[in-house]
ROKEVEX-915336 format. One record per atom (N, C-alpha, C): residue number from 1; residue in three letters; atom name; x, y, z. Coordinates in Angstrom, 1 decimal, m for minus. Each point is the difference from the previous one (the first is absolute). Layout:
N
seq->NUM; type->ALA; atom->CA; c1->X; c2->Y; c3->Z
...
***
This chain:
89
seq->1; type->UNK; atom->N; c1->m95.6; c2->m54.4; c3->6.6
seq->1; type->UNK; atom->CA; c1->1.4; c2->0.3; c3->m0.2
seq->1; type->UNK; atom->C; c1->0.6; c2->0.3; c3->1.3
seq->2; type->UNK; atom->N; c1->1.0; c2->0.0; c3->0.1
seq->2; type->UNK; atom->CA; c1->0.7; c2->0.0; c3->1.5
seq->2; type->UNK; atom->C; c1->1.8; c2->0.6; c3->m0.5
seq->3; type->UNK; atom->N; c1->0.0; c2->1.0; c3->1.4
seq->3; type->UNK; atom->CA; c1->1.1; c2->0.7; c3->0.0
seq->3; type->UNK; atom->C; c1->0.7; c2->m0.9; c3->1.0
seq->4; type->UNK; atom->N; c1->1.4; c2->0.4; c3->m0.5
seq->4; type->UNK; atom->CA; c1->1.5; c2->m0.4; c3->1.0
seq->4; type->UNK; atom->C; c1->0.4; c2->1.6; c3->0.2
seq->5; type->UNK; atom->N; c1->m0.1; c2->0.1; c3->1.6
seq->5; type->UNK; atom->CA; c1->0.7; c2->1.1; c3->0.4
seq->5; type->UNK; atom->C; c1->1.1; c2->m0.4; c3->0.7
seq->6; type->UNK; atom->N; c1->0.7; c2->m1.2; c3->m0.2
seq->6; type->UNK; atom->CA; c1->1.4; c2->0.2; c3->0.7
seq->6; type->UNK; atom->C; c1->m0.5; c2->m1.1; c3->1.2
seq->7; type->UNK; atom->N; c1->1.3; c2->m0.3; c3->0.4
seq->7; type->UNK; atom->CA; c1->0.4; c2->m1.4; c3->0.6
seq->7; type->UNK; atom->C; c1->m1.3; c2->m1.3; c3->m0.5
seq->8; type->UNK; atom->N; c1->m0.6; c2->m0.4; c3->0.8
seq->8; type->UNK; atom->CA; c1->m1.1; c2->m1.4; c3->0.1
seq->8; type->UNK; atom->C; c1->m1.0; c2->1.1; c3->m0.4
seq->9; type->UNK; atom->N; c1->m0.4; c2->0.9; c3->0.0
seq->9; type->UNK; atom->CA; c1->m1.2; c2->0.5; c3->0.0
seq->9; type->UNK; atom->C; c1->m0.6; c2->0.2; c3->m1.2
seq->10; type->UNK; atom->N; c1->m1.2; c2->m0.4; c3->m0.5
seq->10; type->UNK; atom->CA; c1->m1.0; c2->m0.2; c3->m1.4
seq->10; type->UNK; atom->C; c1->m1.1; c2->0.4; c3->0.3
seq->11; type->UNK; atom->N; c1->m0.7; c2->1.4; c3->m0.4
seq->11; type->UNK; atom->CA; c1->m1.6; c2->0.3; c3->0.5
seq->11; type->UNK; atom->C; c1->m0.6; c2->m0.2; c3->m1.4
seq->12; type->UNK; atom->N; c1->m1.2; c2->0.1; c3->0.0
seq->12; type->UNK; atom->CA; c1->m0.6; c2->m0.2; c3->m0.9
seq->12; type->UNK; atom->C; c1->0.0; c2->1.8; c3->m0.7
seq->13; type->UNK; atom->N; c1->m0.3; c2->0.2; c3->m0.8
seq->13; type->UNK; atom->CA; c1->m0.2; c2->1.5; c3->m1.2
seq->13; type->UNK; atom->C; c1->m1.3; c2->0.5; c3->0.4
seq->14; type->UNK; atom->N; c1->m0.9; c2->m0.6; c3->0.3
seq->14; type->UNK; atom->CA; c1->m1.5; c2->0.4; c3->0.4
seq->14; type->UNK; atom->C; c1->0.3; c2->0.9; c3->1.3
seq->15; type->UNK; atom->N; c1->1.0; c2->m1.1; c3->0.6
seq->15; type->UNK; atom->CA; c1->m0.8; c2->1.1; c3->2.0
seq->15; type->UNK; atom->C; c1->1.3; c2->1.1; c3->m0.2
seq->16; type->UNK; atom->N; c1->0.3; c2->0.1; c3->m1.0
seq->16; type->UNK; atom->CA; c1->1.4; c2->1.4; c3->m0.2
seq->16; type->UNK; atom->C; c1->m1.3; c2->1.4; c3->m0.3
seq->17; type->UNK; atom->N; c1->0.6; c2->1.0; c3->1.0
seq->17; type->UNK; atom->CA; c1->m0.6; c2->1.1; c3->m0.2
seq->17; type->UNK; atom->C; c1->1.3; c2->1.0; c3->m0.4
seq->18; type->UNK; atom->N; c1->0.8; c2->0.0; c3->0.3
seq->18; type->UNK; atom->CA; c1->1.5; c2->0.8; c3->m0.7
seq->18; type->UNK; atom->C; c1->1.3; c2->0.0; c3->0.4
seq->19; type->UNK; atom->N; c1->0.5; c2->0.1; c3->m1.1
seq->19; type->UNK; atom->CA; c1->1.6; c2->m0.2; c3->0.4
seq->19; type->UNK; atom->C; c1->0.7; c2->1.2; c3->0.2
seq->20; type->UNK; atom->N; c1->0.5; c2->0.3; c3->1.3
seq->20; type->UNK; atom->CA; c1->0.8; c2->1.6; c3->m0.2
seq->20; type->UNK; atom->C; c1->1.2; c2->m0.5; c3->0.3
seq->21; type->UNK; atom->N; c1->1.1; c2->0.9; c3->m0.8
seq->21; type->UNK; atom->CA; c1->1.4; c2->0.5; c3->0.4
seq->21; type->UNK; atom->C; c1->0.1; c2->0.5; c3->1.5
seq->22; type->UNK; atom->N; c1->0.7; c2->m0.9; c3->1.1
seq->22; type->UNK; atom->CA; c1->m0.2; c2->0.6; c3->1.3
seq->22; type->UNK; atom->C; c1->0.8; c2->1.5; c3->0.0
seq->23; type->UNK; atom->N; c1->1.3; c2->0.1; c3->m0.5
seq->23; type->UNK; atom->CA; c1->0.7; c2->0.9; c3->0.1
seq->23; type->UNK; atom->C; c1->m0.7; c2->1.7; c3->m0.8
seq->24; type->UNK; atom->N; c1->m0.8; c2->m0.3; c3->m0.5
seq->24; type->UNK; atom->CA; c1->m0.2; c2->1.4; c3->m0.6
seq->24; type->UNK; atom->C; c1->m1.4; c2->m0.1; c3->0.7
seq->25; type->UNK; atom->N; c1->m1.2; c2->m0.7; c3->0.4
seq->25; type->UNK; atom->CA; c1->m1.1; c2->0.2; c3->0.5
seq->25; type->UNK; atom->C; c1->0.0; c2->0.1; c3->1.2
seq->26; type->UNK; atom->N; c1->1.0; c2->m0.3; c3->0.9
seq->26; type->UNK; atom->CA; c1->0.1; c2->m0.1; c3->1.4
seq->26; type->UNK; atom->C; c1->1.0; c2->1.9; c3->0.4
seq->27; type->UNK; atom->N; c1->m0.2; c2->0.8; c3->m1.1
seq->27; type->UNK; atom->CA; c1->0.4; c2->1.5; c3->m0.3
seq->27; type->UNK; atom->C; c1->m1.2; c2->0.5; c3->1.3
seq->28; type->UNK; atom->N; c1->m1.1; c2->0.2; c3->m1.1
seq->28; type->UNK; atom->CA; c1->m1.2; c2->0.3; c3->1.0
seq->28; type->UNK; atom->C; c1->m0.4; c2->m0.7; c3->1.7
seq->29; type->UNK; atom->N; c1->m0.1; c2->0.5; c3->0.4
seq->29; type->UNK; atom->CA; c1->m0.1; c2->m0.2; c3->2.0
seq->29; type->UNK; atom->C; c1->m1.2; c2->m0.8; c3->m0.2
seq->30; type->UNK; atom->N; c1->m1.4; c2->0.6; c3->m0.7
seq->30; type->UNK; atom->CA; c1->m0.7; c2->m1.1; c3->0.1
seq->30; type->UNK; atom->C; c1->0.2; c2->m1.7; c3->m0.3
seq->31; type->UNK; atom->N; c1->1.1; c2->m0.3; c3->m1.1
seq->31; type->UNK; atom->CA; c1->0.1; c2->m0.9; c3->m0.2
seq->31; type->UNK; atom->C; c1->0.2; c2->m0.7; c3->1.2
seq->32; type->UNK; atom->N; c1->1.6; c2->0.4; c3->0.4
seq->32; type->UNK; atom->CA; c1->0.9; c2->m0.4; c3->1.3
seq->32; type->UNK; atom->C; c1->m1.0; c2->m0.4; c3->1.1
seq->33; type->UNK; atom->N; c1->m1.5; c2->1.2; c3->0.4
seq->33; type->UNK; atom->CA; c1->m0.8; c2->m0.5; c3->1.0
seq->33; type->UNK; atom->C; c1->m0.3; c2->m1.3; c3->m0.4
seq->34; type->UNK; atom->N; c1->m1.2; c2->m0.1; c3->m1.6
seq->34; type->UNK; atom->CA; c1->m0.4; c2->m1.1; c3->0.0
seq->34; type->UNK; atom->C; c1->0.5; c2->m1.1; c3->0.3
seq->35; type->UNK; atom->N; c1->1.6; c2->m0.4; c3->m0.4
seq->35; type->UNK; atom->CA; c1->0.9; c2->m1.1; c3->0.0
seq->35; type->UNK; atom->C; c1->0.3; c2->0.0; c3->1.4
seq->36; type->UNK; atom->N; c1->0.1; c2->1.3; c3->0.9
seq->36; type->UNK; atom->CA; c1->0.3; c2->m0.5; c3->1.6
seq->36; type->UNK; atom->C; c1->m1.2; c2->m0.6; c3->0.4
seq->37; type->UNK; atom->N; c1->m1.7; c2->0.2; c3->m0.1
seq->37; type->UNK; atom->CA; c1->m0.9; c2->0.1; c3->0.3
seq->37; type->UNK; atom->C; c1->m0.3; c2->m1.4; c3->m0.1
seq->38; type->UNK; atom->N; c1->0.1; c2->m0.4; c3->m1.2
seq->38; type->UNK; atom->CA; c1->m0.1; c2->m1.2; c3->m0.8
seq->38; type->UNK; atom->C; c1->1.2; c2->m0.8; c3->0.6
seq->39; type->UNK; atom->N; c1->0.9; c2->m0.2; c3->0.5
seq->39; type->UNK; atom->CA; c1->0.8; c2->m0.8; c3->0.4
seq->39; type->UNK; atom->C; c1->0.2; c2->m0.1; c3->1.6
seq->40; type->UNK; atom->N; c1->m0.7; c2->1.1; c3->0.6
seq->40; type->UNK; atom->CA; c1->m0.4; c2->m0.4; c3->1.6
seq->40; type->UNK; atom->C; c1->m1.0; c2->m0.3; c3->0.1
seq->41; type->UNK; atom->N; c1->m1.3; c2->m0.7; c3->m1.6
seq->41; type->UNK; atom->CA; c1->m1.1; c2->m0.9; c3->0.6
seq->41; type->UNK; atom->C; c1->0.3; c2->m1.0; c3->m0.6
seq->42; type->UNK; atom->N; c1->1.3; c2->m0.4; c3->m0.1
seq->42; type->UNK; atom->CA; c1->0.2; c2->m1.5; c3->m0.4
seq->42; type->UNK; atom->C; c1->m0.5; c2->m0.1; c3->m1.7
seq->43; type->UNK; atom->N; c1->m0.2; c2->1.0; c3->m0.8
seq->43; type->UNK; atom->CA; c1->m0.1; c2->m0.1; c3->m1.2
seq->43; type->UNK; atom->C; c1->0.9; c2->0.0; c3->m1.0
seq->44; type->UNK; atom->N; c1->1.3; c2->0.1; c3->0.4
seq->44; type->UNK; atom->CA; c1->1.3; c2->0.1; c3->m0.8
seq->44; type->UNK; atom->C; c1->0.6; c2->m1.6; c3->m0.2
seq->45; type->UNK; atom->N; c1->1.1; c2->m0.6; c3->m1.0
seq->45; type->UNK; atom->CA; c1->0.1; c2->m1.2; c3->m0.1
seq->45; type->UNK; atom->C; c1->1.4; c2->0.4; c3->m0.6
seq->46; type->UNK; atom->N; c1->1.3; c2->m0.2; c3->0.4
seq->46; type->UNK; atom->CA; c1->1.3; c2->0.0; c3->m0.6
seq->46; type->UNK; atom->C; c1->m0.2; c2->m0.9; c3->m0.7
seq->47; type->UNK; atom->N; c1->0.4; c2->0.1; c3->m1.5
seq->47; type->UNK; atom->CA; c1->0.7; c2->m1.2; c3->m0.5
seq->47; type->UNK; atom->C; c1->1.0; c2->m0.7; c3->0.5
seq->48; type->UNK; atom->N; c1->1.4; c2->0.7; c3->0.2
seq->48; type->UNK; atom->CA; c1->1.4; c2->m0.2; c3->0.2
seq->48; type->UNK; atom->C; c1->0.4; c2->0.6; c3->1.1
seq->49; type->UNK; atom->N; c1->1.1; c2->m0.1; c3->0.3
seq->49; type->UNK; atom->CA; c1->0.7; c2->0.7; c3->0.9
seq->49; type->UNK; atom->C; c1->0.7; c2->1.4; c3->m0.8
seq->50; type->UNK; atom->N; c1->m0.4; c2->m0.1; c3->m1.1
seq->50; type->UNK; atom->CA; c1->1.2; c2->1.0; c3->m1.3
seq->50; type->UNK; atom->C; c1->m0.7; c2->1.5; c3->0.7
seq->51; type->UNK; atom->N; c1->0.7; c2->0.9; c3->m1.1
seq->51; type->UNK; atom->CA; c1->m0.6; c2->1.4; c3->0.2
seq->51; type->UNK; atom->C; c1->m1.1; c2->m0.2; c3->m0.9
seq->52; type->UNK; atom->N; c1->m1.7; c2->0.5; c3->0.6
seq->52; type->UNK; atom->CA; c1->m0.5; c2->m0.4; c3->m1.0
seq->52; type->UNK; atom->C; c1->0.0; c2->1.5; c3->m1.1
seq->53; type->UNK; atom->N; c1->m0.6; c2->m0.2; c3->m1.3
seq->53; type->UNK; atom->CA; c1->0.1; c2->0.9; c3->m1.4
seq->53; type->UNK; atom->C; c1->m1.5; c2->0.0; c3->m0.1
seq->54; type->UNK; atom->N; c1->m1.0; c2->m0.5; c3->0.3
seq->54; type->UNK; atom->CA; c1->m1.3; c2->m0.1; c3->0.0
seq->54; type->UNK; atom->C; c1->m1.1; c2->m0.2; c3->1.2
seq->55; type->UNK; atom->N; c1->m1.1; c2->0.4; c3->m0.9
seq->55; type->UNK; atom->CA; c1->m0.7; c2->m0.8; c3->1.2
seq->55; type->UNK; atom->C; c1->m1.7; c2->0.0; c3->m0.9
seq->56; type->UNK; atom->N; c1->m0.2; c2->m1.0; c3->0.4
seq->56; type->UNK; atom->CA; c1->m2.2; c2->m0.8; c3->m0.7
seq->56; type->UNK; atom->C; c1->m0.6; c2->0.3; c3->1.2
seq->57; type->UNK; atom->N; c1->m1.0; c2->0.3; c3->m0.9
seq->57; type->UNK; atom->CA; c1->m1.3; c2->m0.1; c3->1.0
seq->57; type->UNK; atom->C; c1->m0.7; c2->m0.6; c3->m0.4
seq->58; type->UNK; atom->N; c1->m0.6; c2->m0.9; c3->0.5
seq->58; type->UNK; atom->CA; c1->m0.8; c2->m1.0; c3->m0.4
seq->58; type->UNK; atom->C; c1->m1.7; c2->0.1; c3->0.9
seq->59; type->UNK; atom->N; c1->m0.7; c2->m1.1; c3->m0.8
seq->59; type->UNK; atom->CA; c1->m1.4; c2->0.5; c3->1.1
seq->59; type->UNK; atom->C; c1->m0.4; c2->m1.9; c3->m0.4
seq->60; type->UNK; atom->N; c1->m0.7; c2->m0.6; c3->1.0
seq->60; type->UNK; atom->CA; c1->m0.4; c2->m1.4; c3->0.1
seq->60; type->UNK; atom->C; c1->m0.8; c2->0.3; c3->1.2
seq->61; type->UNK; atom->N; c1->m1.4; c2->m0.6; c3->m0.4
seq->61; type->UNK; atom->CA; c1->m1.0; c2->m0.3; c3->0.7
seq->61; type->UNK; atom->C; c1->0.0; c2->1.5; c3->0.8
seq->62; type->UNK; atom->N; c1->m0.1; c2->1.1; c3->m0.9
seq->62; type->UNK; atom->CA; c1->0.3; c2->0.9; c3->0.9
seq->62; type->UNK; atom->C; c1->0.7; c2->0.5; c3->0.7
seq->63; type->UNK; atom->N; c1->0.7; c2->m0.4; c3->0.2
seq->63; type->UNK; atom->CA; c1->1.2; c2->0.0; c3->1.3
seq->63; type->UNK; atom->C; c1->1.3; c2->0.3; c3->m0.9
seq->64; type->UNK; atom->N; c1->0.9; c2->1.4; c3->0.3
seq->64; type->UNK; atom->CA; c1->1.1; c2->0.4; c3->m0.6
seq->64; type->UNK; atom->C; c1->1.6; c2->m0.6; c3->0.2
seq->65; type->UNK; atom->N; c1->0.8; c2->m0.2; c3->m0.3
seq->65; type->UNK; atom->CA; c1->1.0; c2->m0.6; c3->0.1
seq->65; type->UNK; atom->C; c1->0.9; c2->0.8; c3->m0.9
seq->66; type->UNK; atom->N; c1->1.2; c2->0.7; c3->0.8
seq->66; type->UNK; atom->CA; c1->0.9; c2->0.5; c3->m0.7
seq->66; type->UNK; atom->C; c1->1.5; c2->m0.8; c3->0.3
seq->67; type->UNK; atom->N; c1->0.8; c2->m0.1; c3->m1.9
seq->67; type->UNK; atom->CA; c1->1.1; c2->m1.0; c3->m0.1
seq->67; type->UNK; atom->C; c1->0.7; c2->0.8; c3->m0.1
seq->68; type->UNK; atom->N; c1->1.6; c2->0.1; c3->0.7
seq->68; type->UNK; atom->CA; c1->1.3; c2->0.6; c3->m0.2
seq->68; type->UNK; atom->C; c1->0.7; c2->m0.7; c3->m0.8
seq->69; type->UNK; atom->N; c1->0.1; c2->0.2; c3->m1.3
seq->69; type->UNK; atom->CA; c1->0.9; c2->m0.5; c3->m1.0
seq->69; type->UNK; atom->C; c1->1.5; c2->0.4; c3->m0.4
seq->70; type->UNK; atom->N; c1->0.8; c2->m1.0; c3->m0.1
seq->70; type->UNK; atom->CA; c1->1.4; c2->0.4; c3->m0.4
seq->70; type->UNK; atom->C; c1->m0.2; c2->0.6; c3->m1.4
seq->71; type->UNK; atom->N; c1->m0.9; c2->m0.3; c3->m1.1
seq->71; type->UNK; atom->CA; c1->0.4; c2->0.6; c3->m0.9
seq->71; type->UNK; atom->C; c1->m0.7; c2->0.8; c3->m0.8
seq->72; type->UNK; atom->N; c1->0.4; c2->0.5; c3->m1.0
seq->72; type->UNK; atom->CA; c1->m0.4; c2->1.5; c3->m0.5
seq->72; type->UNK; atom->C; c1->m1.3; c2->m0.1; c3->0.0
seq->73; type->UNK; atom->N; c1->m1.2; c2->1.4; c3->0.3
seq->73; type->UNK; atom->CA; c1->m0.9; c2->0.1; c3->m0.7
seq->73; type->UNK; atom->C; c1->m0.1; c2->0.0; c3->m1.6
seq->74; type->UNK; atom->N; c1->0.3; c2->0.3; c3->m0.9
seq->74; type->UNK; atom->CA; c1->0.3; c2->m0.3; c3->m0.8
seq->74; type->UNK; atom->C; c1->0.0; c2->m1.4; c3->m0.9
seq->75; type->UNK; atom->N; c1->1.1; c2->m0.8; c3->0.8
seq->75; type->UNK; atom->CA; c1->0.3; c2->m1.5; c3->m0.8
seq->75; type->UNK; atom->C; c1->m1.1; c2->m0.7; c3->0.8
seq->76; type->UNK; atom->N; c1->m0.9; c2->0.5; c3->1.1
seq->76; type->UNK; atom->CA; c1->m1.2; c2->m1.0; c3->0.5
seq->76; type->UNK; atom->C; c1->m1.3; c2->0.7; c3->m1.2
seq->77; type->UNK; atom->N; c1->0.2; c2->1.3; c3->m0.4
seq->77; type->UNK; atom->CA; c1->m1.5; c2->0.4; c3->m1.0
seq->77; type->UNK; atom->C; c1->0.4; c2->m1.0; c3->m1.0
seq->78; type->UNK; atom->N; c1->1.3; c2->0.2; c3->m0.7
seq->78; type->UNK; atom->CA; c1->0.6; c2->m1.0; c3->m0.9
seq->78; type->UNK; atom->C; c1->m0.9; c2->m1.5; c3->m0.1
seq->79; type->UNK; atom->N; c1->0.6; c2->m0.4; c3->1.1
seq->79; type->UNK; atom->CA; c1->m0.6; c2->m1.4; c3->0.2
seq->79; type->UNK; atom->C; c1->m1.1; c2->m0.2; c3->0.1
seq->80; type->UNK; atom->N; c1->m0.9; c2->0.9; c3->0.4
seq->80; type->UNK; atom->CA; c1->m1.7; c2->0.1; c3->0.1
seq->80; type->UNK; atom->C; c1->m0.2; c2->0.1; c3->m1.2
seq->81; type->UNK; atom->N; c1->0.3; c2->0.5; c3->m1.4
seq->81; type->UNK; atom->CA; c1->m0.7; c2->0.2; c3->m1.1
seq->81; type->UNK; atom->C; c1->m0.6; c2->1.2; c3->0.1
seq->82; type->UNK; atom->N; c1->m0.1; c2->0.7; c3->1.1
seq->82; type->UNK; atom->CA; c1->m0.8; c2->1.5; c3->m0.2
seq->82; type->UNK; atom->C; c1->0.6; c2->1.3; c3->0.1
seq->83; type->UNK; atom->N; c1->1.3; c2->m0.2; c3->m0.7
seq->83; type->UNK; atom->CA; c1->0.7; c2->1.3; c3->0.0
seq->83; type->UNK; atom->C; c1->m1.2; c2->1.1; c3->m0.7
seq->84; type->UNK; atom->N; c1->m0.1; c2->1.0; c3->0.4
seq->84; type->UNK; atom->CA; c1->m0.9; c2->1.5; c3->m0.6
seq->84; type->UNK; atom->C; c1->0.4; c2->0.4; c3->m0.8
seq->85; type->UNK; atom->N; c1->m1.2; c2->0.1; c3->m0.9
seq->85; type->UNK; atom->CA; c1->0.6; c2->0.5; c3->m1.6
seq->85; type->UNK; atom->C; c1->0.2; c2->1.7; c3->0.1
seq->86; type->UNK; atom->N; c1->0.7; c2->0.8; c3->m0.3
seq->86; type->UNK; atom->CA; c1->0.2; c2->1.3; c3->m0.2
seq->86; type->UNK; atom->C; c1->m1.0; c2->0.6; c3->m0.8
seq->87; type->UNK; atom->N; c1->m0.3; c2->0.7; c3->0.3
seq->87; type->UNK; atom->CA; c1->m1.1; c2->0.9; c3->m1.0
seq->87; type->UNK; atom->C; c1->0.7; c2->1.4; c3->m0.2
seq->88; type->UNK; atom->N; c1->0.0; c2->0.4; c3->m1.5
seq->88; type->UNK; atom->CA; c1->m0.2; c2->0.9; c3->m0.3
seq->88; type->UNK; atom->C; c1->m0.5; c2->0.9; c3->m0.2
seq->89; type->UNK; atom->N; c1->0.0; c2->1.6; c3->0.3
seq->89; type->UNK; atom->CA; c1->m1.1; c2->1.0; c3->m0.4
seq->89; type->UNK; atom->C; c1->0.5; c2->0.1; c3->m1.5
***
């Protein structure tokens, strides 16, 4: 199965490790490092030129690859089929 995160781009559902909301996860400083850290070793990938709303982490052959997506975390879990079921106590 294979995701569309916006513009040309289609990854496959296998090398997806998770989809975050950039605006509420990029709260925490660690995050912010990771994505600066990760994007001055050439591991970041804009989709668009847009503001992005997201961002995947993906893993292939080992090797990590993070995607800046225009659109919701949310409408991309949507589209994966693995939105998380709520549990009750």
């Amino acid at each position: 199965m294979f995701l569309h995160i916006g513009g040309d781009v289609v990854i496959p559902m296998k090398n997806v490790i998770a989809i975050l909301d950039i605006e509420s996860s990029t709260i925490s400083k660690d995050t912010r490092d990771f994505l600066k850290t990760a994007e001055e070793e050439g591991f970041v990938t804009a989709i668009t030129d847009d503001l992005p709303r997201s961002f995947i982490i993906t893993e292939v052959d080992k090797k990590s690859r993070i995607y800046l997506s225009p659109i919701s975390s949310v409408t991309l879990q949507k589209r994966s089929g693995s939105m998380n079921v709520m549990y009750t106590l």
